[in-house]
C-alpha positions as CSV (number, residue, x, y, z in Angstrom):
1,X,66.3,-46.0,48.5
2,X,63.3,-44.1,48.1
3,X,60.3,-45.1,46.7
4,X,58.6,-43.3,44.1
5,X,54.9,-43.0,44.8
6,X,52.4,-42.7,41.9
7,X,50.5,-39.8,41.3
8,X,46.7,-39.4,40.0
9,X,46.9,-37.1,37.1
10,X,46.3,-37.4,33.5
11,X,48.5,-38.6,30.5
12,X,49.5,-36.7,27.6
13,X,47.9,-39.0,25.5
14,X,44.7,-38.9,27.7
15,X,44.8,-34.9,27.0
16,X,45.7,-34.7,23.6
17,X,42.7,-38.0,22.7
18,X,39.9,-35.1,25.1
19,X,41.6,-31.8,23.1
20,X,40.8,-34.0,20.3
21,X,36.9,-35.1,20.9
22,X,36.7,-31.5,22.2
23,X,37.3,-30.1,19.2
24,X,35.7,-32.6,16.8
25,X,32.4,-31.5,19.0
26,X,32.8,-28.1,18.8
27,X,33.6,-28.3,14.9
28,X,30.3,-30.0,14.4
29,X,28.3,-27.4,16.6
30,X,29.7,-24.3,14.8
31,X,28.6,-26.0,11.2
32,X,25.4,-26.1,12.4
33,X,25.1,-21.8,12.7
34,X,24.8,-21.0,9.6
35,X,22.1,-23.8,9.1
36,X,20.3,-21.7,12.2
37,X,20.8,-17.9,10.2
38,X,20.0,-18.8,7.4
39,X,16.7,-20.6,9.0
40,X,16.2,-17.3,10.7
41,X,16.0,-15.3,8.1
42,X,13.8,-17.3,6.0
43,X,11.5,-17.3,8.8
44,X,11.9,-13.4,9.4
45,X,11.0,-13.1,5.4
46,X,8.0,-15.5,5.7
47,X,6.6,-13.2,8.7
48,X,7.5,-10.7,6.5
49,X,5.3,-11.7,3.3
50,X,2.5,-13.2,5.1
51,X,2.1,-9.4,7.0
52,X,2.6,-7.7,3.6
53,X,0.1,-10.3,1.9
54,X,-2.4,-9.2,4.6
55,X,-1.9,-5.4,4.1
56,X,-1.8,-5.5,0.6
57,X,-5.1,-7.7,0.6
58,X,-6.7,-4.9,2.9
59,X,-5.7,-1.9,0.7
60,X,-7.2,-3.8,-2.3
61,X,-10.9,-4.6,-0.6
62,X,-10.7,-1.2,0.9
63,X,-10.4,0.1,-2.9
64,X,-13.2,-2.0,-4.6
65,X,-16.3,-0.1,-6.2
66,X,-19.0,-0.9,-8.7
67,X,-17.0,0.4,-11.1
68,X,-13.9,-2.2,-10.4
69,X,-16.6,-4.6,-11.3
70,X,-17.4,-2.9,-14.7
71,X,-13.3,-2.4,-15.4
72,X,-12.9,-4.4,-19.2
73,X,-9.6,-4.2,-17.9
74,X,-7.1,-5.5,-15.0
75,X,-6.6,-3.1,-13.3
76,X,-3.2,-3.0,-11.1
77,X,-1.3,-1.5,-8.5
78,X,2.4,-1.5,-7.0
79,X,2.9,-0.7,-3.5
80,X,6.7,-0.7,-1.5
81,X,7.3,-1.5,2.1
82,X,10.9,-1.3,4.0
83,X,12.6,-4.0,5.3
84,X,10.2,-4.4,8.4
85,X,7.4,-4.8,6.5
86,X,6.1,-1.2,6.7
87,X,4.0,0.3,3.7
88,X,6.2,3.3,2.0
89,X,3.7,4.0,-0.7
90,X,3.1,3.4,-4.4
91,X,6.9,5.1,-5.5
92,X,9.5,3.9,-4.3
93,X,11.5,5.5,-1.8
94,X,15.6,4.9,-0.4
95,X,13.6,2.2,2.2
96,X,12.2,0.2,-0.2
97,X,13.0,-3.2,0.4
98,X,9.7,-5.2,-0.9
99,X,7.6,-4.5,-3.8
100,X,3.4,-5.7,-4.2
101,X,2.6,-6.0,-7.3
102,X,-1.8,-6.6,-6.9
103,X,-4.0,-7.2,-10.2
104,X,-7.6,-7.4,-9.6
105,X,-8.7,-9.9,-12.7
106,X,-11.1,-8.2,-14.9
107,X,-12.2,-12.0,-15.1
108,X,-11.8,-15.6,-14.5
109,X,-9.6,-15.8,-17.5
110,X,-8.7,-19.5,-18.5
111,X,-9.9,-20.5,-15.1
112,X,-13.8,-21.1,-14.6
113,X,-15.7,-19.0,-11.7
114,X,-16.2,-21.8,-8.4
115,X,-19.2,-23.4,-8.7
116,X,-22.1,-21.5,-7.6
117,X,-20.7,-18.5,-7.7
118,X,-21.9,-15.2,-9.8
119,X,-19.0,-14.1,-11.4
120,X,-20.3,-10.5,-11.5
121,X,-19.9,-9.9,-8.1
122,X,-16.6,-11.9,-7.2
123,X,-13.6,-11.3,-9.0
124,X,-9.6,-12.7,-8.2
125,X,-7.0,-10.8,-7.2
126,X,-3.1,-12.1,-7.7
127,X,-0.6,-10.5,-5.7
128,X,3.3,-10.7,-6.6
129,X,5.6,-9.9,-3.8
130,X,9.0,-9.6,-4.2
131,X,12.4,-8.2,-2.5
132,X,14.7,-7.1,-2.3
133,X,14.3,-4.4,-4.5
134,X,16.6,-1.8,-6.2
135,X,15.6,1.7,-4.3
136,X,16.1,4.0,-6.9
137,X,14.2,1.8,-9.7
138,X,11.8,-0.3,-7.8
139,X,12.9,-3.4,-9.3
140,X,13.3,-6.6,-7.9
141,X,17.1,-7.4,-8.1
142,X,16.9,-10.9,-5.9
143,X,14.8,-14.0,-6.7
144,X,12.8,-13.7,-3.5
145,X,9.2,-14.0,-4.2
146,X,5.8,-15.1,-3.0
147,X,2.3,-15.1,-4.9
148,X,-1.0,-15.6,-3.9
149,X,-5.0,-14.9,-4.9
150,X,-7.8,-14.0,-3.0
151,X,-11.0,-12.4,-4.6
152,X,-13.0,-9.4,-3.5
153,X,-16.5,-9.2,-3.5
154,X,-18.4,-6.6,-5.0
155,X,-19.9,-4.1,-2.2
């Protein structure tokens, strides 16, 4: 009689238990992508604002006068920029993707000047970004938005 010699090789059950750990790994890595878009694209849209928030406070000090200073009124503007942050203009256009809404304050309103600072010749701007936008109205149709103030000085 012959005897049977064993062989080194794996199990079904040795198999089927790595298949399953295999899988149970791989399950857990794939939940975890739409965690790292959605990360993505809040970072793209911070880049985004914080570039628009930069041009949009450049266009405003580049349009201050001694009259914006003597302005009884706010006095506002709405720009548009694409989906890249690029400026399209003040109407909006089949690009638009963000909209700038910029006040300059014709004053301090409820909020007191700083201290030690002649509210004649510094004056807050608030800027309202928001996206995206409906092309053909301009409108904001998605709760995506960022504000924030800086104040020009008068030249």
């Amino acid at each position: 009689m012959r005897k049977l010699k064993r062989k080194n090789a794996f199990s079904l059950v040795e198999v089927t238990l790595s298949l399953g750990i295999m899988a149970f790994a791989l399950l857990a890595i794939l939940a975890l992508v739409p965690v790292g878009m959605k990360s993505g694209s809040e970072a793209i849209d911070a880049t985004h604002a914080s570039l628009i928030g930069q041009d949009t406070q450049n266009r405003i000090q580049g349009t201050v006068t001694n009259t914006t200073f003597t302005s009884a009124n706010d006095l506002p503007s709405t720009w548009f920029y694409d989906h890249e942050g690029v400026f399209l203009g003040t109407t909006t256009s089949s690009n638009a993707f963000y909209r700038a809404d910029a006040t300059i304050r014709k004053d301090w309103g409820t909020n007191a000047s700083p201290p030690n600072v002649d509210a004649t010749v510094l004056r807050p701007v608030t800027v309202q970004l928001a996206w995206p936008v409906n092309p053909s109205t301009g409108n904001p149709v998605g709760n995506n938005t960022y504000s924030f103030t800086f104040y020009v000085r008068k030249r």
